[in-house]
Structure formats: structure tokens, C-alpha cells
Backbone as XML, in Angstrom:
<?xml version="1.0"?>
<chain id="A" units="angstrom">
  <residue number="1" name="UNK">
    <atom name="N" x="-13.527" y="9.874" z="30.296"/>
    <atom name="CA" x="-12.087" y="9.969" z="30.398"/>
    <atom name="C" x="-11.463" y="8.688" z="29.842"/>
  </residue>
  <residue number="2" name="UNK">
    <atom name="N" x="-10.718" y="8.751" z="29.725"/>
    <atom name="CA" x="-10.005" y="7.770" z="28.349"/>
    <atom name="C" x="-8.958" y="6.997" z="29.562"/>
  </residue>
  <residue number="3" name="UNK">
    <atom name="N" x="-8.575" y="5.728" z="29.491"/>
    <atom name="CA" x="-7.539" y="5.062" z="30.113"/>
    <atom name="C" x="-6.254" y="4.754" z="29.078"/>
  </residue>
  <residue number="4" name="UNK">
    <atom name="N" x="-5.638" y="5.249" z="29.240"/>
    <atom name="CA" x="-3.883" y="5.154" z="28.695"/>
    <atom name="C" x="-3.219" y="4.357" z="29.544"/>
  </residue>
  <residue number="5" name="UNK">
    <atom name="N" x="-2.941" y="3.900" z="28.801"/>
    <atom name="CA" x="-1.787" y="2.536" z="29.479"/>
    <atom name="C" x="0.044" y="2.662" z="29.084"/>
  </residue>
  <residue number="6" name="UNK">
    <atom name="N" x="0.786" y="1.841" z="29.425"/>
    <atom name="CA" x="2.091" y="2.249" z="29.181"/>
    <atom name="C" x="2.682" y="2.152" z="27.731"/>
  </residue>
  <residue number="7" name="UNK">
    <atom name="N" x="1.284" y="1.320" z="27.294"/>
    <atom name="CA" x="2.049" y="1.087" z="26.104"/>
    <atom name="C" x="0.995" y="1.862" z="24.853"/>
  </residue>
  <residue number="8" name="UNK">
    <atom name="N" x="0.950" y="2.836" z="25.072"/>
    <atom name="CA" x="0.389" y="3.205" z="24.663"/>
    <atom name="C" x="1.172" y="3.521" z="22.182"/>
  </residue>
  <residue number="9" name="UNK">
    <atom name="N" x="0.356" y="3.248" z="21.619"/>
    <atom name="CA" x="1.088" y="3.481" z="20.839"/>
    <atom name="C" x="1.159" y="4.938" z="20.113"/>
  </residue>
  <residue number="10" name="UNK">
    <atom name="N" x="2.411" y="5.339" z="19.418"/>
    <atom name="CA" x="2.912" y="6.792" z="19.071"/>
    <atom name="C" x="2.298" y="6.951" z="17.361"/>
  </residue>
  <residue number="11" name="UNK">
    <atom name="N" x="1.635" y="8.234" z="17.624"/>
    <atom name="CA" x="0.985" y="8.453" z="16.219"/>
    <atom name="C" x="2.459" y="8.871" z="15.345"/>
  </residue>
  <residue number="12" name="UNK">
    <atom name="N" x="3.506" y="9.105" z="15.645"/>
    <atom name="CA" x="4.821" y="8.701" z="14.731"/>
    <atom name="C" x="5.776" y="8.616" z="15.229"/>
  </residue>
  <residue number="13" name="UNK">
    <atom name="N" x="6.984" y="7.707" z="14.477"/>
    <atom name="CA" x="7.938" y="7.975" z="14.994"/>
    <atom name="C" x="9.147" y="7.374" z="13.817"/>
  </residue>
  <residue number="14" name="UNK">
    <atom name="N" x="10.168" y="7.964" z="13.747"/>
    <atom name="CA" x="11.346" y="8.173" z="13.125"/>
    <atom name="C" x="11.977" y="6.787" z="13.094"/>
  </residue>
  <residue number="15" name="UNK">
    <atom name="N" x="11.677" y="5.778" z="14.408"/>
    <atom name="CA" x="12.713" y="4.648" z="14.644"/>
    <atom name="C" x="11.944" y="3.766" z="14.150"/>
  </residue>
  <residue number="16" name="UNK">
    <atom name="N" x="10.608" y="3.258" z="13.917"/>
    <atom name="CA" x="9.676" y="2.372" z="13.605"/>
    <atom name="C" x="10.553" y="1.919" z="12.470"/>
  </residue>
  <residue number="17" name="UNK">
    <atom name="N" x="10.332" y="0.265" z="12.138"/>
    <atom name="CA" x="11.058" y="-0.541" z="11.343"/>
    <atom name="C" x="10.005" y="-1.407" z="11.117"/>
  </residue>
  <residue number="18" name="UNK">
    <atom name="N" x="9.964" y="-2.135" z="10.041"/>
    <atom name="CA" x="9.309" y="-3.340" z="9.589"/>
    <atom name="C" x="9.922" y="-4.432" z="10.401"/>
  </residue>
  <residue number="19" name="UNK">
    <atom name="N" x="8.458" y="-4.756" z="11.512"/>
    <atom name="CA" x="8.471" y="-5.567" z="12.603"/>
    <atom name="C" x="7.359" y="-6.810" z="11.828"/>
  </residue>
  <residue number="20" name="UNK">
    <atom name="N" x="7.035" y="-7.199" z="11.198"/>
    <atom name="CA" x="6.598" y="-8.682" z="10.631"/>
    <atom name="C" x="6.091" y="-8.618" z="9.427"/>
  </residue>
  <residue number="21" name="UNK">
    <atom name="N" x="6.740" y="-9.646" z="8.801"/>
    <atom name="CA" x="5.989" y="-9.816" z="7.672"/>
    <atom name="C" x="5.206" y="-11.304" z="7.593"/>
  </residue>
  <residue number="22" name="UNK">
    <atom name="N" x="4.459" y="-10.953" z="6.144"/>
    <atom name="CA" x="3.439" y="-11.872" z="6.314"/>
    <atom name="C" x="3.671" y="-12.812" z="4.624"/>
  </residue>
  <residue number="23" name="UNK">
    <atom name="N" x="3.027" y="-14.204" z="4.552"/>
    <atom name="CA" x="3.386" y="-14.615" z="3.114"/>
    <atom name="C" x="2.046" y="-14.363" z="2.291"/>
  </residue>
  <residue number="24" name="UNK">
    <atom name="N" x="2.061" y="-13.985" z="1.164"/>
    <atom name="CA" x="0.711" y="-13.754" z="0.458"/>
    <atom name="C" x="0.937" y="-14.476" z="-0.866"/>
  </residue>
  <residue number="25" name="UNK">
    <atom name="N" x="-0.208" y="-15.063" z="-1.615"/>
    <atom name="CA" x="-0.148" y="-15.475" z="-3.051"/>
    <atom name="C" x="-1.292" y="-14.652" z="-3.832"/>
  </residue>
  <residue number="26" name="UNK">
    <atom name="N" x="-0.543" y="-14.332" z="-5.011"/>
    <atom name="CA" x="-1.372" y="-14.007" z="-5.883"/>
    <atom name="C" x="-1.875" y="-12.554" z="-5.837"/>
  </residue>
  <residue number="27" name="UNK">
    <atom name="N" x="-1.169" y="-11.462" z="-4.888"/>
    <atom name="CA" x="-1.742" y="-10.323" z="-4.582"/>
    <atom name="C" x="-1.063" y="-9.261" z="-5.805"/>
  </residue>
  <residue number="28" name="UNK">
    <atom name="N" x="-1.952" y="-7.940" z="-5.613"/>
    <atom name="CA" x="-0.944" y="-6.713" z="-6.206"/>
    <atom name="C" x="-0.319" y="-5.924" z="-4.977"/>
  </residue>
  <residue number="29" name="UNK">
    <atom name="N" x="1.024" y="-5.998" z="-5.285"/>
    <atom name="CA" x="2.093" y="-5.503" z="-4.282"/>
    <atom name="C" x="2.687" y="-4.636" z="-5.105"/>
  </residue>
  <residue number="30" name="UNK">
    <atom name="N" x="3.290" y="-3.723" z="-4.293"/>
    <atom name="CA" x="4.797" y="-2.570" z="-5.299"/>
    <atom name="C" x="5.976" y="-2.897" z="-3.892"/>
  </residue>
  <residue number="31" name="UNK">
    <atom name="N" x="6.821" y="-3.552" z="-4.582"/>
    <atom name="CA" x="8.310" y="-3.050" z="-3.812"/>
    <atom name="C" x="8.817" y="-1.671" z="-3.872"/>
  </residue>
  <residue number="32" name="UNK">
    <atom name="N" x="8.720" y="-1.177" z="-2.733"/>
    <atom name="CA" x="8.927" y="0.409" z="-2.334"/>
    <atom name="C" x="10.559" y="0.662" z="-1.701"/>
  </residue>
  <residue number="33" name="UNK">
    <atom name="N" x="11.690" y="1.416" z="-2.136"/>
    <atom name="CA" x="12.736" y="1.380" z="-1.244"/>
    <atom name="C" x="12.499" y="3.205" z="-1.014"/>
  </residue>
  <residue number="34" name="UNK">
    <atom name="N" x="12.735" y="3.190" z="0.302"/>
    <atom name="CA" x="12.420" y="4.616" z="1.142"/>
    <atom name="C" x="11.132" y="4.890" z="0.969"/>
  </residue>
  <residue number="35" name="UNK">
    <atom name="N" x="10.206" y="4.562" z="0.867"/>
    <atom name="CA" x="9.000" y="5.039" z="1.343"/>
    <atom name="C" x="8.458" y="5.670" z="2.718"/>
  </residue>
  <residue number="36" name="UNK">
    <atom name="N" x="7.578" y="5.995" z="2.899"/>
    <atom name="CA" x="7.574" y="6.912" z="4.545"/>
    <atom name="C" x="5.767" y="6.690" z="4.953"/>
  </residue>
  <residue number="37" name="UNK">
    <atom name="N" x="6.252" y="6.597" z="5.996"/>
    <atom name="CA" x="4.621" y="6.341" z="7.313"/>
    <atom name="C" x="4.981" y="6.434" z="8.360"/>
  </residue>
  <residue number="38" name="UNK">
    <atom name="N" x="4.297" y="7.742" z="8.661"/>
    <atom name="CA" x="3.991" y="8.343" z="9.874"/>
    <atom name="C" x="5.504" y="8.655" z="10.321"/>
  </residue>
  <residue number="39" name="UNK">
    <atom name="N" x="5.951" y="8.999" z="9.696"/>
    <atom name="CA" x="7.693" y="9.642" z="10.256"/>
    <atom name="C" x="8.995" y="8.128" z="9.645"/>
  </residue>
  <residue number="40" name="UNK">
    <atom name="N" x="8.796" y="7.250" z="9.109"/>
    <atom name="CA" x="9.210" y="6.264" z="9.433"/>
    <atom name="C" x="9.558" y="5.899" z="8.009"/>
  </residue>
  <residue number="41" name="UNK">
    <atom name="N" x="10.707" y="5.640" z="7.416"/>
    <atom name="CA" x="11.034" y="5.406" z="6.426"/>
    <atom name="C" x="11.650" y="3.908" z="6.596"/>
  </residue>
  <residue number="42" name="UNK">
    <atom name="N" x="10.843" y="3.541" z="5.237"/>
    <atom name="CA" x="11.615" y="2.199" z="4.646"/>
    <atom name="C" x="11.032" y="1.303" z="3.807"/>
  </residue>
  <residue number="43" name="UNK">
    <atom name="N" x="11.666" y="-0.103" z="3.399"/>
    <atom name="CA" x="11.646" y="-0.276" z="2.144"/>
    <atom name="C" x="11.114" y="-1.879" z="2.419"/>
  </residue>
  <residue number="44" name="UNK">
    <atom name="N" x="10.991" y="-2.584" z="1.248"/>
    <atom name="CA" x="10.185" y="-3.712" z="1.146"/>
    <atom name="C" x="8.865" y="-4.314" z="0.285"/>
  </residue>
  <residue number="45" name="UNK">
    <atom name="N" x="8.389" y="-5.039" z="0.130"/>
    <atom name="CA" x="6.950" y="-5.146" z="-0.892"/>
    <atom name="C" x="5.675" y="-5.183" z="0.338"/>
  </residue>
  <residue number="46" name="UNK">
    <atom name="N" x="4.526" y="-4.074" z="-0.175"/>
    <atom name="CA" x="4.037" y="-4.375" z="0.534"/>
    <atom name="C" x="2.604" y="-4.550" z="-0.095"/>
  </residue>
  <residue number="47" name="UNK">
    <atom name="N" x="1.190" y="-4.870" z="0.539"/>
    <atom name="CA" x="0.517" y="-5.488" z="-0.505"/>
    <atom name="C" x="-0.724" y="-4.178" z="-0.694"/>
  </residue>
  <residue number="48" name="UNK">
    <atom name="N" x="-1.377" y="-4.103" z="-1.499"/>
    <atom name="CA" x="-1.966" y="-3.401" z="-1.666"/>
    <atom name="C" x="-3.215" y="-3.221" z="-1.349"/>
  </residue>
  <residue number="49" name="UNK">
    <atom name="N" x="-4.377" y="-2.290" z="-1.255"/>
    <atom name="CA" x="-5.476" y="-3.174" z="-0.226"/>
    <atom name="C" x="-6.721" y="-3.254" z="-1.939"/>
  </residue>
  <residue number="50" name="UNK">
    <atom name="N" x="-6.782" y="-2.288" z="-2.736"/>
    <atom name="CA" x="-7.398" y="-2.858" z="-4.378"/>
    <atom name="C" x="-6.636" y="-2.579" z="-5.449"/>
  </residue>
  <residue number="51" name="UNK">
    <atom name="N" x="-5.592" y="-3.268" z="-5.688"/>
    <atom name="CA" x="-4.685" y="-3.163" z="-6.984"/>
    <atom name="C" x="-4.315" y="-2.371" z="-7.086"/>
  </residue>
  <residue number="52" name="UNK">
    <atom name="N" x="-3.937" y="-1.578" z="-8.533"/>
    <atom name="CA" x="-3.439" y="-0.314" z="-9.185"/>
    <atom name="C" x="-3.967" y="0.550" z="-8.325"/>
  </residue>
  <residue number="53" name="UNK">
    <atom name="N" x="-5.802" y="0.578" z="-8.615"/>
    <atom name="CA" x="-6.491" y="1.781" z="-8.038"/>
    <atom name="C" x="-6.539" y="2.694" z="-6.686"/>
  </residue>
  <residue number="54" name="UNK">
    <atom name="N" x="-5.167" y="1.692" z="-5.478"/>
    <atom name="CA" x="-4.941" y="1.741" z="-4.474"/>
    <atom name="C" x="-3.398" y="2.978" z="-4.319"/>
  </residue>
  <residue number="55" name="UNK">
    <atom name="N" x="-3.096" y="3.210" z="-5.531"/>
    <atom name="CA" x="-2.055" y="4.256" z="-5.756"/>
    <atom name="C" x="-2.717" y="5.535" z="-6.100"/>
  </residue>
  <residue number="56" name="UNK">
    <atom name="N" x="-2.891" y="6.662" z="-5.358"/>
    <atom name="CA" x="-3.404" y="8.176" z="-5.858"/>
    <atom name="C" x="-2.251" y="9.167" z="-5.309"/>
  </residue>
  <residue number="57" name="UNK">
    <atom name="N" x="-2.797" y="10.118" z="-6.065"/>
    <atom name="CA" x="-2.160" y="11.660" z="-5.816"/>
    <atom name="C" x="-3.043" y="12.509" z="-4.769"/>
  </residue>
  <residue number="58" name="UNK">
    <atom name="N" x="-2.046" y="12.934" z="-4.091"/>
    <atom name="CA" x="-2.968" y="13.485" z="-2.996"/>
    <atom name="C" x="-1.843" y="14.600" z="-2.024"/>
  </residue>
  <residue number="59" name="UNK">
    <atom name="N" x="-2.754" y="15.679" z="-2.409"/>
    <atom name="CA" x="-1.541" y="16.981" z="-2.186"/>
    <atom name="C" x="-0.332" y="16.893" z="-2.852"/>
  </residue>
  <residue number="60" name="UNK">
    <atom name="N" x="0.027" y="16.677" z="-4.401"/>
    <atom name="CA" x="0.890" y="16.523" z="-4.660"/>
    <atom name="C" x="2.322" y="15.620" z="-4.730"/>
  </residue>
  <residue number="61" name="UNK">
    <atom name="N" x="1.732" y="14.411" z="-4.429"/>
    <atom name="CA" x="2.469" y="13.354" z="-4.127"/>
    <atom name="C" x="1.763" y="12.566" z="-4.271"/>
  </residue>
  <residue number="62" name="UNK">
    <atom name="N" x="2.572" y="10.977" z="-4.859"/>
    <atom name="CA" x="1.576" y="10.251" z="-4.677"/>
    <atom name="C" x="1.616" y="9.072" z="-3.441"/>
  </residue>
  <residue number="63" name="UNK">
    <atom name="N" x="0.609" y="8.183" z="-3.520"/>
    <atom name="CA" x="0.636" y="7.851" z="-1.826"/>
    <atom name="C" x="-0.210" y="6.221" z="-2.480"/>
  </residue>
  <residue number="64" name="UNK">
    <atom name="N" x="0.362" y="5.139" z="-1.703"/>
    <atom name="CA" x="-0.160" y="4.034" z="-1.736"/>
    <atom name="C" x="-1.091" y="3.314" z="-0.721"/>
  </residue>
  <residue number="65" name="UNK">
    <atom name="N" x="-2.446" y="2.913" z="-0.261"/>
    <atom name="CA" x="-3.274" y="2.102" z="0.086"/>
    <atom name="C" x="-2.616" y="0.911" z="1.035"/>
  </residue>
  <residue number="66" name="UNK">
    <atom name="N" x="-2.088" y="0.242" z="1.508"/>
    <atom name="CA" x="-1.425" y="-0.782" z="1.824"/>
    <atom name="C" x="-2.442" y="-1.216" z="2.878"/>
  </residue>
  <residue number="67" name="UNK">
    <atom name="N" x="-2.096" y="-2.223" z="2.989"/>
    <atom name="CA" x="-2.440" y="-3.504" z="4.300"/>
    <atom name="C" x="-1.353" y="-3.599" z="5.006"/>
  </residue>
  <residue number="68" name="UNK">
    <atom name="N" x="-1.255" y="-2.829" z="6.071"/>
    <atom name="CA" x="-0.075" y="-2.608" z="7.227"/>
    <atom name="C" x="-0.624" y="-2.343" z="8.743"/>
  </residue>
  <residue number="69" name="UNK">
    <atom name="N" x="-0.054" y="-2.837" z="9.468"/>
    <atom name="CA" x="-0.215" y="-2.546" z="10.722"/>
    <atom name="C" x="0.670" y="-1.525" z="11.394"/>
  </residue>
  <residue number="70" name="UNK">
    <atom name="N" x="0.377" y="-0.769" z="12.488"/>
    <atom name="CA" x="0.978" y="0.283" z="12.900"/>
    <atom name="C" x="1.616" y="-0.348" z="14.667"/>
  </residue>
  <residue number="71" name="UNK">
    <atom name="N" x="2.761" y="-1.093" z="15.017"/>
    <atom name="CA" x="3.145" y="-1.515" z="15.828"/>
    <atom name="C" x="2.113" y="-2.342" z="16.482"/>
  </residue>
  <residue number="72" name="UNK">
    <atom name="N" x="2.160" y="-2.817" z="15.739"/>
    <atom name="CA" x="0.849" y="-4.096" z="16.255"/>
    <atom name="C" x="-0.548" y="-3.850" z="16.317"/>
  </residue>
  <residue number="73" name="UNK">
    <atom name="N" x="-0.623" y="-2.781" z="15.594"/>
    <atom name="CA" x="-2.721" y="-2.354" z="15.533"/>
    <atom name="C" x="-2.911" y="-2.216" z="14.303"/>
  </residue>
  <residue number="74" name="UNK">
    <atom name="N" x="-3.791" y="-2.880" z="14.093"/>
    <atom name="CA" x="-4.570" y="-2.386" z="12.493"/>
    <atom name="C" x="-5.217" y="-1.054" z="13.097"/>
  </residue>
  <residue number="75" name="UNK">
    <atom name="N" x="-5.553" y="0.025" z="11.944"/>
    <atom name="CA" x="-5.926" y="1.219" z="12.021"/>
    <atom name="C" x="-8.019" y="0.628" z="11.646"/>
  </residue>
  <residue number="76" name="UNK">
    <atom name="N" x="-8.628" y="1.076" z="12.651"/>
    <atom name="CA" x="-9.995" y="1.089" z="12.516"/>
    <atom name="C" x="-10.699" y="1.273" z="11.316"/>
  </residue>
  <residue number="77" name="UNK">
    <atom name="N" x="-10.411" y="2.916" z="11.006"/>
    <atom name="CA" x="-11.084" y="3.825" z="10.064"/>
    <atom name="C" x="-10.699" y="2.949" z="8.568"/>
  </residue>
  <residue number="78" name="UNK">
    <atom name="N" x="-9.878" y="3.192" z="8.345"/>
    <atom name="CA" x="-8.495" y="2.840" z="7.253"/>
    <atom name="C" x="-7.861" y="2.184" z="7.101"/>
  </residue>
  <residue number="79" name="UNK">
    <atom name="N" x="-7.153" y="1.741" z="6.266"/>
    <atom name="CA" x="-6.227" y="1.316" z="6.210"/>
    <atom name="C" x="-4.923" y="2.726" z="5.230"/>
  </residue>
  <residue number="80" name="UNK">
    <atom name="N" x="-3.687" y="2.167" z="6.011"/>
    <atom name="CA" x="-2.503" y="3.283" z="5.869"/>
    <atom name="C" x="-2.416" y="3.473" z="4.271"/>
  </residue>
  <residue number="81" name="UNK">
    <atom name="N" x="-1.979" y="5.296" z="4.296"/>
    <atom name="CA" x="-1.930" y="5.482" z="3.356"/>
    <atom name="C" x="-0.016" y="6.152" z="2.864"/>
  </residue>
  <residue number="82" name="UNK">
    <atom name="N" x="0.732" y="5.040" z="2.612"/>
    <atom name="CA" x="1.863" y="5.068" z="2.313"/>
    <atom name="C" x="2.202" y="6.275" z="1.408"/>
  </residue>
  <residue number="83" name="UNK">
    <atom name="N" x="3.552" y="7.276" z="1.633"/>
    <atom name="CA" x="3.817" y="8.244" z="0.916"/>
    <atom name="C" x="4.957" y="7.845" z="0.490"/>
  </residue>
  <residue number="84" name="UNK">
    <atom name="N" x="4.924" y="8.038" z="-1.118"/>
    <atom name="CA" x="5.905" y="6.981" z="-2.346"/>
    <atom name="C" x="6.500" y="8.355" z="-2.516"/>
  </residue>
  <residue number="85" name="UNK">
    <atom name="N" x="6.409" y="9.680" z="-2.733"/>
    <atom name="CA" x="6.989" y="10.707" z="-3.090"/>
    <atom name="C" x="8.492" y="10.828" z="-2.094"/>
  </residue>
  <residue number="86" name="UNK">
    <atom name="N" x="9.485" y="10.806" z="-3.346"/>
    <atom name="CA" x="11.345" y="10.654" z="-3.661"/>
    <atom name="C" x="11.318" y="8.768" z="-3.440"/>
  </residue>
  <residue number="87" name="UNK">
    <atom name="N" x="10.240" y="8.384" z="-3.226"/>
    <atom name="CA" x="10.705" y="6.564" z="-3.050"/>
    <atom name="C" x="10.880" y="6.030" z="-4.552"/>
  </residue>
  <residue number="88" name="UNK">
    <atom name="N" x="11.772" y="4.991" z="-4.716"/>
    <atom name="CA" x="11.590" y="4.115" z="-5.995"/>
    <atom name="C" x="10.373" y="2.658" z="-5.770"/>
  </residue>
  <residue number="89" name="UNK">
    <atom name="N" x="9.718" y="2.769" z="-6.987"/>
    <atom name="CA" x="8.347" y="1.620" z="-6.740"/>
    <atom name="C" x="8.611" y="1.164" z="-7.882"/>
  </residue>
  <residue number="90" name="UNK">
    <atom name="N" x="8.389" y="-0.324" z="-7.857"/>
    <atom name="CA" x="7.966" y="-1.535" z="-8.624"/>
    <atom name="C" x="6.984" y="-2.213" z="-8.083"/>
  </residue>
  <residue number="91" name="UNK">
    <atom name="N" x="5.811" y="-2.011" z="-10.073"/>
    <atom name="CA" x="4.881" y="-2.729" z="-9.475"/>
    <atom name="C" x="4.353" y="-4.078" z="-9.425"/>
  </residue>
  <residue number="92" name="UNK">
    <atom name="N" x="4.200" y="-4.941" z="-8.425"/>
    <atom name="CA" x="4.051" y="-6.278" z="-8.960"/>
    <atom name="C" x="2.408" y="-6.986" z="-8.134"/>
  </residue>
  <residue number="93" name="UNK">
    <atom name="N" x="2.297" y="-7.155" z="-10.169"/>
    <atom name="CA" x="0.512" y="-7.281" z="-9.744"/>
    <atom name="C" x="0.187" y="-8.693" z="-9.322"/>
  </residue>
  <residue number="94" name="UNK">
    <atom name="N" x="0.835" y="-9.841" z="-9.250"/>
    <atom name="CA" x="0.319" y="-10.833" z="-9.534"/>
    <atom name="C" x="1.807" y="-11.506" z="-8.182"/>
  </residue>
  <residue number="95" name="UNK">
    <atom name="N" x="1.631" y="-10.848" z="-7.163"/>
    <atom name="CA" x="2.649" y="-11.166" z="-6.347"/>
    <atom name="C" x="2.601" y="-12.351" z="-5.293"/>
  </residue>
  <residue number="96" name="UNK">
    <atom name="N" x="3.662" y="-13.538" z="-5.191"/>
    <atom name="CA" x="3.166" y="-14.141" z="-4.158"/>
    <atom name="C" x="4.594" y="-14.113" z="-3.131"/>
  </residue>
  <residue number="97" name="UNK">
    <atom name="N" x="4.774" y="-14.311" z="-1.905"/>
    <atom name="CA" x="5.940" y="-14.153" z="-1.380"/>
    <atom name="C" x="5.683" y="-13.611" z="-0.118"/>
  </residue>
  <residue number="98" name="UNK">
    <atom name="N" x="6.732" y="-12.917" z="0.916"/>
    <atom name="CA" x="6.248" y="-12.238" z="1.994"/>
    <atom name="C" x="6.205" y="-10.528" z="1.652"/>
  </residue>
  <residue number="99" name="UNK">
    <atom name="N" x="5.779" y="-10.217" z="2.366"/>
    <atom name="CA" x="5.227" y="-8.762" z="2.491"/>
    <atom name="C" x="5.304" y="-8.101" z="3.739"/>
  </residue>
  <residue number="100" name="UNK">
    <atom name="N" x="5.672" y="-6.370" z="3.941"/>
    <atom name="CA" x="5.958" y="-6.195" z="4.924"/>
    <atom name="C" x="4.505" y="-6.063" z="5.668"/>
  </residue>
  <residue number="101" name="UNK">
    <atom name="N" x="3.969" y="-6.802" z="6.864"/>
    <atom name="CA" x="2.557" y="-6.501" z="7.293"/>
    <atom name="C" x="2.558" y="-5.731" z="8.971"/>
  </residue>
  <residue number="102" name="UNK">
    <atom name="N" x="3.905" y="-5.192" z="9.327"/>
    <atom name="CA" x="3.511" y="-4.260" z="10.179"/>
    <atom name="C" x="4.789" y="-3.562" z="10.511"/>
  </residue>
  <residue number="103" name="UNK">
    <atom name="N" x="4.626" y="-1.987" z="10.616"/>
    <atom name="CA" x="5.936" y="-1.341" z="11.521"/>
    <atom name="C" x="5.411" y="-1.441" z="12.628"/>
  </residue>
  <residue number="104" name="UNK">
    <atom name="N" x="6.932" y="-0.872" z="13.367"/>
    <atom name="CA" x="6.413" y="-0.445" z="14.786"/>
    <atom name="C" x="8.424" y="-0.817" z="15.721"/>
  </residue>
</chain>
């Protein structure tokens, strides 16, 4: 039996906002405005987890790789797979600056 606690965190939600960012040099990032995870839209650079090759199509959309946290948890399995479909992206390979590194 599994112990749940109060704070348990929500596999989505609509209100989640970019709660910290982080500074990085030298990474490949895309500045995303409206992008979406896990119900949760929004915008910012975020970094990528292997360059270009970290952008695919998948069911018809395409979807970005990122290094993000989900209200304060890194995801075990994975890392999040950002959905860019109706978002505007710029890509910037050689990025140094902050980055969004977690909703919630």
C-alpha cells in the first residue's frame, strides 16, 4: 500500500507556472511562447536534454525533450516531453543565460 501525503503532486494541472529558473552556459535551448506540459501552458527558454535531436514528431505534433522539473520533482523514468504544437520556437544552440528549470 502506497503512503500519500498532503502534498502529494498532480499529474496535471492548468494553473502550474514556471516556478524557478536556473542559469546555464553554453547549452542548446529553444525559446518557446505557449508551449504546454501536462495541462499547463507557457513560455520561456528552456534547455534541451541532446540538442536538435531532442525535438521529434510524435502523434502528429511535434514535442521537445527538456530538462524540467514538475513542481519540484524531477521525473525518474524521463525527462519531460514538451508539446510545441500552435507554440512559436526559437532555436538557440549555443545558449547561455537562465532557463525555465521547473513548473509547478
Amino acid at each position: 500500500m502506497k503512503n500519500l501525503s498532503n502534498n502529494t503532486i498532480p499529474h496535471t494541472s492548468s494553473k502550474a507556472q514556471v516556478s524557478k529558473l536556473e542559469h546555464v552556459q553554453d547549452v542548446f535551448a529553444i525559446e518557446v511562447k505557449n508551449a504546454k506540459y501536462r495541462g499547463a501552458t507557457f513560455s520561456g527558454v528552456i534547455e534541451l536534454v541532446n540538442g536538435s535531436d531532442s525535438i521529434r514528431k510524435f502523434k502528429g505534433s511535434y514535442r521537445a525533450n527538456a530538462k524540467l522539473s514538475w513542481f519540484g520533482q524531477e521525473l525518474k523514468k524521463r525527462n519531460p516531453f514538451i508539446n510545441l504544437s500552435g507554440a512559436k520556437v526559437m532555436l538557440l544552440p549555443s545558449y547561455s543565460g537562465d532557463v525555465v528549470a521547473c513548473l509547478g
